[in-house]
Backbone as a ProteinNet text record, in pm:
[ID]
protein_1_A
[PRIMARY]
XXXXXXXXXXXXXXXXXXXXXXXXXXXXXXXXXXXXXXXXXXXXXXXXXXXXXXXXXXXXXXXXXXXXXXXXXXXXXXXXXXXXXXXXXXXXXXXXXXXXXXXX
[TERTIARY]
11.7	124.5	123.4	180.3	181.5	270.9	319.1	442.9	411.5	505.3	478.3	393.4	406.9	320	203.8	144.1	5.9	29.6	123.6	99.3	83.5	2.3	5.4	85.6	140.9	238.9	240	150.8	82.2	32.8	-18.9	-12.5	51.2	47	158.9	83.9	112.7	11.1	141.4	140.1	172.2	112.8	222.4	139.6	182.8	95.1	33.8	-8.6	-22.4	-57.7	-221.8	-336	-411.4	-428.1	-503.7	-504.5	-594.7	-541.2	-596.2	-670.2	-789.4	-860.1	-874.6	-896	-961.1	-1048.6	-1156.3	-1255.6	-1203.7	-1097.9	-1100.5	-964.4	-958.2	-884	-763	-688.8	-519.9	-554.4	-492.2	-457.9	-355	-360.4	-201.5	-161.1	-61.4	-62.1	119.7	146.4	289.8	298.7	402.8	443.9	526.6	493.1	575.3	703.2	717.8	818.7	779.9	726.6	653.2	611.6	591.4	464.3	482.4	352.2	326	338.9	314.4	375.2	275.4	201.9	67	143.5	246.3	233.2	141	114.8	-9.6	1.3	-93.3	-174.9	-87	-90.3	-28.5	-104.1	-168.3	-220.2	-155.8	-29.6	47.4	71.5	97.2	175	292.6	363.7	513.8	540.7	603	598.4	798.5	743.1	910.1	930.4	1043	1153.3	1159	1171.2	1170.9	1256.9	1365.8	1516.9	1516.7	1435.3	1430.2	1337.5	1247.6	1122.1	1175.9	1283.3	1374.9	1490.5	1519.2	1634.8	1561.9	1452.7	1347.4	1346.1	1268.1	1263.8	1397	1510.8	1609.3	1636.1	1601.6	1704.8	1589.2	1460.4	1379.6	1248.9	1269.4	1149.2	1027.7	993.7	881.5	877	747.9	817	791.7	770.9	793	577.1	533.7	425.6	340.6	373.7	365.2	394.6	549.8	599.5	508.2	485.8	402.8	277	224.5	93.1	98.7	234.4	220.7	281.8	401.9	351	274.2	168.7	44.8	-33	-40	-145.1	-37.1	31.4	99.8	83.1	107.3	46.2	-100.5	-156.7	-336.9	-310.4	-272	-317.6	-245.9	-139.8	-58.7	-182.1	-237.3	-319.1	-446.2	-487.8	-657.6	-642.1	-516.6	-424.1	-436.9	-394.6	-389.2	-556.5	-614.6	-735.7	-843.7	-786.9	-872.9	-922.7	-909	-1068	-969.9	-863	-747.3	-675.9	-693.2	-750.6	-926	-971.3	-1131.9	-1144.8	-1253	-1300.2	-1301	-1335.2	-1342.9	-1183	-1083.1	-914.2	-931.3	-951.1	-1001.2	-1060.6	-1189.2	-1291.5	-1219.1	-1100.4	-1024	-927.2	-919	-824.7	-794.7	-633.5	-611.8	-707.6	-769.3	-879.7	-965.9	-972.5	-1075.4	-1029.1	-920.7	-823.1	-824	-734.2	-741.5	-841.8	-974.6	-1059.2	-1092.6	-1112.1	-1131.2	-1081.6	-910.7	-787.2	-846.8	-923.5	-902.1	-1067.4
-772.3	-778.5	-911.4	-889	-1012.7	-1053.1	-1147.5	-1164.9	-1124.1	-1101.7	-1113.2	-1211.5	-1332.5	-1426.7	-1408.5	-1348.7	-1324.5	-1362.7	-1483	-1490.2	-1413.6	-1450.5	-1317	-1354.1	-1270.2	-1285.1	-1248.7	-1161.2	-1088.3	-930.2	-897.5	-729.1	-680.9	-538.9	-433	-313.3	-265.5	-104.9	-42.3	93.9	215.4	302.4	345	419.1	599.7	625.5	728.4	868.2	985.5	1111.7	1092.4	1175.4	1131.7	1176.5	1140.4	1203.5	1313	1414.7	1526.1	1596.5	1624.1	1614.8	1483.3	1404.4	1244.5	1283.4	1391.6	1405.7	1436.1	1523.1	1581.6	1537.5	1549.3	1518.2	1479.2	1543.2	1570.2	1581.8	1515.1	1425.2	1438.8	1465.5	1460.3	1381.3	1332.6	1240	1258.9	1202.4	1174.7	1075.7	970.2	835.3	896.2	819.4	794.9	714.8	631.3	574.3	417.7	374.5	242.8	160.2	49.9	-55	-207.4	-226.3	-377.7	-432.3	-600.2	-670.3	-783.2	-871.8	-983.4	-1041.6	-1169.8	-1303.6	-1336.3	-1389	-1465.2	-1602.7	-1620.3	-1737	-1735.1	-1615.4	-1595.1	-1583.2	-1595.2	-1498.6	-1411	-1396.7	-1248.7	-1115.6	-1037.1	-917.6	-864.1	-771.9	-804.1	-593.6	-535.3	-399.8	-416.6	-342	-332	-156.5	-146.8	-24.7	59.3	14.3	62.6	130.2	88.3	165.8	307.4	286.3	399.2	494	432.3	572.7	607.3	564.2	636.9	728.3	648.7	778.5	883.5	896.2	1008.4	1103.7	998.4	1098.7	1180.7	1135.5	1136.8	1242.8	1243.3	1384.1	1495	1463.8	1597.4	1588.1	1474.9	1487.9	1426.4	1397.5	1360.9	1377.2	1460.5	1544.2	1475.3	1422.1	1362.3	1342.1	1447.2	1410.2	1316.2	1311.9	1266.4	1104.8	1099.5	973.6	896.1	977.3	863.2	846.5	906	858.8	761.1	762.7	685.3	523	547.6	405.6	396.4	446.2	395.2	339.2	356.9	328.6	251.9	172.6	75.3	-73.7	-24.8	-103.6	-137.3	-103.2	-102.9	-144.1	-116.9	-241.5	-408.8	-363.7	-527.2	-597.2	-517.7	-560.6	-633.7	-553.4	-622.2	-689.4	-719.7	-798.6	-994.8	-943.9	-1087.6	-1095.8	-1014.4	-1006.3	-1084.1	-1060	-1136.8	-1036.6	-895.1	-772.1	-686.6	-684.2	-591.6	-679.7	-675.6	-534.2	-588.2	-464.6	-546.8	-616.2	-609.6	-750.5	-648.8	-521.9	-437.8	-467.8	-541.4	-523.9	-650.6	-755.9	-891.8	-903.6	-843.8	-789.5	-776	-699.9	-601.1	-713.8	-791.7	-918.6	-843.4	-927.3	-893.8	-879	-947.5	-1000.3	-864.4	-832.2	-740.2	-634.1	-561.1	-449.7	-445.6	-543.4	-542.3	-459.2	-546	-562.7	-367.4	-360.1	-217.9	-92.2	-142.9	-31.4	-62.9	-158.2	-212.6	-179.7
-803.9	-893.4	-965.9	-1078.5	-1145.5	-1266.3	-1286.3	-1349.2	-1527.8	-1595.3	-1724.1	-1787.1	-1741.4	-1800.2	-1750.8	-1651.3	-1590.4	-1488.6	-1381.8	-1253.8	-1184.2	-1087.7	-934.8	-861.1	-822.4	-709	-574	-557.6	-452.7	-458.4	-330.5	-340.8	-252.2	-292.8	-227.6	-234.9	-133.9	-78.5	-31	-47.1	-25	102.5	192.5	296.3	252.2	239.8	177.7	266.6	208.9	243.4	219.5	264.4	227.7	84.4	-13.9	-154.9	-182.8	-212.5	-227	-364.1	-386.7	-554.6	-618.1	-527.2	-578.1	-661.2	-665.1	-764.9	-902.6	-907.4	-1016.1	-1095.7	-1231.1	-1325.3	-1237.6	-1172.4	-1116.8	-995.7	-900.8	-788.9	-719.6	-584.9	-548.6	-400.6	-379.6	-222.1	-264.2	-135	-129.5	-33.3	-142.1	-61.6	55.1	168.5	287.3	287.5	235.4	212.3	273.8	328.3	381.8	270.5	318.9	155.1	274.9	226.2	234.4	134	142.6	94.5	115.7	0.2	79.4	-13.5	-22.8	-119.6	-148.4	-285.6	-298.9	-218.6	-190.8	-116.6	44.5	91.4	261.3	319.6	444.2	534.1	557.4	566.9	621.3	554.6	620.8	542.8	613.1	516.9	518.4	548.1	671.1	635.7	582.3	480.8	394.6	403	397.2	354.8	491.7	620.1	715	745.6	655.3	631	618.3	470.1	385	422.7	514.6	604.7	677.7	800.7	920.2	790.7	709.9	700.6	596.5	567.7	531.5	645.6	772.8	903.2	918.1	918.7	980	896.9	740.5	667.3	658	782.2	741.6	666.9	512.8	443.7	455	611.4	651.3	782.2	829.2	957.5	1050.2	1200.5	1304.8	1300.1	1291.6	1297.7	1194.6	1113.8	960.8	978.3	1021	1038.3	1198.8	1226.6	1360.6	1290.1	1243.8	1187.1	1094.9	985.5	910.1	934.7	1046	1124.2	1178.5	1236.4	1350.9	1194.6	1110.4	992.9	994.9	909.6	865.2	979.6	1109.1	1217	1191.8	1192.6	1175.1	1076.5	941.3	831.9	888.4	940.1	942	1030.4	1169.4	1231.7	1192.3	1075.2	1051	953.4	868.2	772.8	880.5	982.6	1094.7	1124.6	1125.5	1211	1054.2	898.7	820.2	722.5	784.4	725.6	657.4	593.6	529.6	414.8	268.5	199.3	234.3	159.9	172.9	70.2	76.2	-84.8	-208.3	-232.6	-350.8	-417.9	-298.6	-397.3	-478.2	-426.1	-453.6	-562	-568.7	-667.2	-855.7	-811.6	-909.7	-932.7	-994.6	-1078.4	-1209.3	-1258.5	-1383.5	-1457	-1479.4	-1581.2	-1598.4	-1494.8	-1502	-1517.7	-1486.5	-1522.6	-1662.6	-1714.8	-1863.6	-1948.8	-1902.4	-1962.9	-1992.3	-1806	-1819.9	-1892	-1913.4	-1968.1	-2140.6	-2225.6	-2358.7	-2373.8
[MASK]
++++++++++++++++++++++++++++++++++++++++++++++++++++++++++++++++++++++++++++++++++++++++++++++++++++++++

C-alpha cells in the first residue's frame, strides 16, 4: 500500500478461499473476512478484523469448517511472518515502480 504521494506504508493480505479459474479470464475466491497487516519497515504482522470474522461465523456466512481453516492459515502466515520466510521475495520483487510500469 501506498500513500497518494507514492509512500509505502506497508502490506496487507487477505485470507482467502482458495481461487478458483486462476487460468482463465474470470476468477473466483471469497474473502474470509481476516487480513494482515506488515507496516513498512516492521518485522511484524498484525491479524486485523477478528471482530468481523466471528460475527461472519456467528451469522452463518462462513461455515465452522471454513473458519478453522482460515484461522489455522492466518496463524501460519503470522508464524513464518516471525520466522522471516512470509511474504516471499516474488511480493518484494513487485514495487510500485514496477506495477506502474506494468499497468502503462
Amino acid at each position: 500500500f501506498h500513500r497518494a504521494d507514492g509512500t509505502y506504508t506497508g502490506q496487507y493480505a487477505n485470507i482467502l478461499t482458495p481461487v478458483a479459474g486462476l487460468t482463465t479470464p474470470e476468477w473466483t475466491t471469497t474473502d474470509l473476512f481476516l487480513d494482515l497487516w506488515i507496516p513498512a519497515g516492521s518485522p511484524d504482522a498484525t491479524l486485523l478484523d477478528e471482530d468481523e470474522f466471528e460475527a461472519a461465523v456467528a451469522a452463518g456466512w462462513v461455515d465452522a469448517r471454513t473458519a478453522t481453516h482460515a484461522m489455522e492459515e492466518a496463524r501460519a502466515l503470522l508464524a513464518r511472518r516471525r520466522s522471516g520466510i512470509w511474504p516471499p521475495p516474488v511480493v518484494e520483487a513487485w514495487t510500485r515502480e514496477r506495477c506502474l510500469q506494468h499497468l502503462s
